[in-house]
C-alpha distance (Angstrom), angle and dihedral (degrees) to the residues before:
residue distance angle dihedral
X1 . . .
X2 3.88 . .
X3 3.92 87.9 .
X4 3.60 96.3 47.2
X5 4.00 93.5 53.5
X6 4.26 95.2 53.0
X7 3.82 82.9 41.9
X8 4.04 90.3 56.3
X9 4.05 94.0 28.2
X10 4.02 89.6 45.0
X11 4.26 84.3 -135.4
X12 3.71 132.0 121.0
X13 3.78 125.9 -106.5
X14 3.81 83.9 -97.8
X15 3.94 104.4 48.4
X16 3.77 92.5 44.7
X17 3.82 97.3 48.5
X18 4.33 77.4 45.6
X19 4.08 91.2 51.0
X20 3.50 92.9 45.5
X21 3.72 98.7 56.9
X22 3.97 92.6 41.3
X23 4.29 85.8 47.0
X24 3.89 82.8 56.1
X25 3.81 97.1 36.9
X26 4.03 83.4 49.5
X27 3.60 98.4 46.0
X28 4.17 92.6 52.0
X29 4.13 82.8 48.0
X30 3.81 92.0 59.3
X31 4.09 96.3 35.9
X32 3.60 85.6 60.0
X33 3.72 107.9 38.0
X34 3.69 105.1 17.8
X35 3.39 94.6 -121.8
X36 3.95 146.5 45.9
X37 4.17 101.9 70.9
X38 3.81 89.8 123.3
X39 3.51 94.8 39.8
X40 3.37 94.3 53.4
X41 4.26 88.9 45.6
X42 3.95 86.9 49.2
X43 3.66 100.2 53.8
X44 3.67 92.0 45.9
X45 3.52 123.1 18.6
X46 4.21 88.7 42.8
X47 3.78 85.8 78.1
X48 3.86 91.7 77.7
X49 3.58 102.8 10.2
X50 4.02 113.5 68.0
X51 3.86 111.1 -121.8
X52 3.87 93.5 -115.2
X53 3.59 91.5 59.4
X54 3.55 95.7 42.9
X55 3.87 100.1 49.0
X56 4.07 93.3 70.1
X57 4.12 90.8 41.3
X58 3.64 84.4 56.7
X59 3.56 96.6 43.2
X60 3.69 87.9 56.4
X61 4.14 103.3 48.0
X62 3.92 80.6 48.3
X63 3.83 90.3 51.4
X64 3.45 86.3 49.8
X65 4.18 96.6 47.9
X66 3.72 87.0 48.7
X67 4.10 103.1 56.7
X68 4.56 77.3 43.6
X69 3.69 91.1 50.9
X70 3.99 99.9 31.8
X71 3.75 96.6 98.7
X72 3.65 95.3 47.2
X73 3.69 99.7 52.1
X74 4.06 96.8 41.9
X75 4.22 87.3 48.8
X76 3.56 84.8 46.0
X77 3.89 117.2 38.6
X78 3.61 141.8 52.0
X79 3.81 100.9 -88.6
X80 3.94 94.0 -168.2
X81 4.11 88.6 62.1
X82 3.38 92.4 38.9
X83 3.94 96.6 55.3
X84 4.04 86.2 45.3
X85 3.51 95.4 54.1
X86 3.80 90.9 43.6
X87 3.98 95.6 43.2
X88 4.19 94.0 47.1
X89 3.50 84.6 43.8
X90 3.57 92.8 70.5
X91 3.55 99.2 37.6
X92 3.75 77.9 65.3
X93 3.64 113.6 52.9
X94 3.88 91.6 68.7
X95 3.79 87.3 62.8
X96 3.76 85.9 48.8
X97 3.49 99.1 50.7
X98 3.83 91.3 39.1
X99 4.32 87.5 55.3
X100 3.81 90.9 53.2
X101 4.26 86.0 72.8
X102 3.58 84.9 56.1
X103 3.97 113.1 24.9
X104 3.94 120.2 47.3
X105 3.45 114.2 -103.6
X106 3.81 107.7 -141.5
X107 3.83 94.4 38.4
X108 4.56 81.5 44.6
X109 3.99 85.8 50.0
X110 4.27 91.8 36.3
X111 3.51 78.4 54.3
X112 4.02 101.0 47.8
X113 3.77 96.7 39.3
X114 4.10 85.9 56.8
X115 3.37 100.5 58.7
X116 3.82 95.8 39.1
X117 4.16 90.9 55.4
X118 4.24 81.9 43.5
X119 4.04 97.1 51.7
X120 4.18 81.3 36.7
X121 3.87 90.0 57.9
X122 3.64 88.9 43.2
X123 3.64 98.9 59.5
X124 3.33 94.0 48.6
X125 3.85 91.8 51.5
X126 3.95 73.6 59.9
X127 4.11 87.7 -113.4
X128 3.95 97.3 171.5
X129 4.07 108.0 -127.4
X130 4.44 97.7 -155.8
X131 4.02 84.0 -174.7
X132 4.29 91.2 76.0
X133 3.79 82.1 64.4
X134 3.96 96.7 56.7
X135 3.86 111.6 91.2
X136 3.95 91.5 -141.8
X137 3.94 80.9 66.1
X138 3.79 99.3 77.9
X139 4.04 94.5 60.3
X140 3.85 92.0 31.7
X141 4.27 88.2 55.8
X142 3.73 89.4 39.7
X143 3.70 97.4 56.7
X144 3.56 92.0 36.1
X145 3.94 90.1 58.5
X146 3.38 89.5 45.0
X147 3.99 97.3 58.6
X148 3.57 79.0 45.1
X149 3.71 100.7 60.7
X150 3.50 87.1 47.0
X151 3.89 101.9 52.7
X152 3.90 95.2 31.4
X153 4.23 113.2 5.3
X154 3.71 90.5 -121.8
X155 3.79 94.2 100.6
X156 4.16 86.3 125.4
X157 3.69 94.3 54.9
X158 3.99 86.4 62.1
X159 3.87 91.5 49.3
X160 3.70 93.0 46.1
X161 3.57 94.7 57.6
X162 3.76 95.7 43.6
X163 3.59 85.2 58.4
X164 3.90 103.5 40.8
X165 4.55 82.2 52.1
X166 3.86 89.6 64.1
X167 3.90 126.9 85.4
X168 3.91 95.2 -117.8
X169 3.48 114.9 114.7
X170 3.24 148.3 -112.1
X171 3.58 109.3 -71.0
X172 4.12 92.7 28.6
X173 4.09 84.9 60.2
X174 4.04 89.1 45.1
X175 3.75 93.1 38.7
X176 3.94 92.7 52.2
X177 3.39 96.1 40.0
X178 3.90 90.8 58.3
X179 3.76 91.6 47.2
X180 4.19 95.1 48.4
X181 3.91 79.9 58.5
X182 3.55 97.7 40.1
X183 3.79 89.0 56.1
X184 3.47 89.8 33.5
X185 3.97 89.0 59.6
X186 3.72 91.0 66.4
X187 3.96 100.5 53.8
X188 4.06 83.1 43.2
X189 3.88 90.2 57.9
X190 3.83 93.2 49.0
X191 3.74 87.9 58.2
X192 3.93 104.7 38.9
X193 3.83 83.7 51.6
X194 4.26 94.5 49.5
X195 4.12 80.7 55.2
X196 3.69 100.2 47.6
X197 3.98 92.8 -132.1
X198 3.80 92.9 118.5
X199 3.77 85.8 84.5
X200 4.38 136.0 159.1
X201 4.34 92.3 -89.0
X202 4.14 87.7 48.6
X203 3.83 88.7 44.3
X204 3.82 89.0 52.7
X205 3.89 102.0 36.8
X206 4.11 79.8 49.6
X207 4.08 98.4 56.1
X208 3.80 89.2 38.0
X209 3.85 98.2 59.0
X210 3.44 95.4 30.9
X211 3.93 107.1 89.4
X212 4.05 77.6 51.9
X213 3.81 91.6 48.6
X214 3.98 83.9 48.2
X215 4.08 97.4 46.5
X216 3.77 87.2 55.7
X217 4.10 96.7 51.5
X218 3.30 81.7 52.1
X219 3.89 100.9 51.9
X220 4.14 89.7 41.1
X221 4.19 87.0 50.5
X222 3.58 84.5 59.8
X223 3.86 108.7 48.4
X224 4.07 72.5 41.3
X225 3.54 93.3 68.5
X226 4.00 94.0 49.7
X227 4.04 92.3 53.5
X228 3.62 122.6 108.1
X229 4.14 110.4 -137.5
X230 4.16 88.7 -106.0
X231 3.63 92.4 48.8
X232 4.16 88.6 48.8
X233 3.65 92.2 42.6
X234 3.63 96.6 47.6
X235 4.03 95.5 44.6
X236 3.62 91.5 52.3
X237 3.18 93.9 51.2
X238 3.77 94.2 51.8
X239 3.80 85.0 53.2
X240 3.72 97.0 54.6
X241 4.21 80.8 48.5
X242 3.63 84.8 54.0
X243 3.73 105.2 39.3
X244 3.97 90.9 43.8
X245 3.89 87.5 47.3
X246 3.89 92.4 53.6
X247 3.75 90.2 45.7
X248 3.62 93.3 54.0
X249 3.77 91.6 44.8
X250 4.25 87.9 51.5
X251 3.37 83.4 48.0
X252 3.61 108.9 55.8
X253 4.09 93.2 32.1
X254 4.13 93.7 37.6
């Protein structure tokens, strides 16, 4: 059985006992906080898996978190700020991908990952941000993450800490987040397609790990539903420290 999955996965013994545990590990991260599953893939798996194969694998466990967490999130959050985010977000990305002709795009992302772990640490120093409460924010944060994702593919870090700054709670912040990418998911697939990187060995690495992806959502959805809003709040924000730290570390070193 082993043999069979590194002959369909094209990994070692090793690396697939490696991706399996992070899938998991990833899967738990984005049952509980909505977010994070490719974040947690990129700063890990990356290391033996080249980023162009990785991006459509990880397009596909999210695909497959989404359609688990769908009913959740649209019982759950405000659908009219999730849609906004979503739709602006788009209208950004072409922007994004435009700038990286112009703009480098490891200093751009350097750039974007620094003042996402800044405004992170600033929250949790408890640094009130009065602009989440402006109505003009919800385009205004959607486009921005959407030039984001285009320059640097780190759009979602921008939306999730718009989202952890406001007053909602808990599962309004969790349940929005899971839409954005939900929505998110189907612009994604429009573009992985145009590129031809959504190819027959992502397809395969996808359906193998995702039951695993899909055990984990379900573990994190649990220890979701015994957090208090603080404790939610203040873990994802020390995830977005840690994810934006690891990105700037890949980054620099990479």
């Amino acid at each position: 059985m082993l043999q069979d999955l590194t002959s369909w996965t094209g990994l070692p013994p090793s690396y697939l006992v490696i991706s399996a545990t992070m899938v998991f590990v990833a899967g738990a991260v984005r049952g509980f906080a909505g977010f994070g599953l490719s974040a947690v893939l990129m700063a890990s798996i990356v290391v033996f898996v080249p980023p162009v194969e990785l991006i459509p694998v990880c397009f596909i466990l999210e695909a497959a978190a989404s359609l688990a967490m769908f009913r959740g999130g649209l019982r759950e959050a405000d659908l009219g700020t999730a849609v906004t985010l979503a739709l602006f977000s788009a209208i950004g990305v072409p922007l994004g991908l435009a700038l990286t002709t112009s703009i480098d795009a490891d200093l751009s992302k350097l750039f974007a990952l620094v003042l996402v772990l800044t405004l992170t640490i600033l929250q949790l120093l408890k640094v009130k941000m009065a602009v989440t409460s402006q109505r003009v924010a919800i385009p205004v944060t959607g486009f921005a993450a959407g030039v984001v994702s285009g320059l640097a593919s780190i759009g979602g870090m921008v939306i999730a800490l718009y989202i952890l700054a406001s007053p909602k709670k808990a599962r309004e912040m969790r349940g929005a987040l899971v839409l954005y990418l939900f929505f998110g998911m189907l612009t994604s697939s429009v573009t992985l397609f145009l590129f031809g990187v959504l190819d027959e060995k992502a397809v395969v690495r996808g359906a193998i790990f995702s039951p695993l992806v899909l055990a984990g959502v379900f573990v994190g959805s649990k220890l979701f539903s015994r957090s208090l809003d603080q404790t939610y709040r203040r873990g994802c924000l020390y995830l977005l420290m840690l994810f934006a730290g690891a990105g700037l570390i890949r980054t620099v070193i990479f």
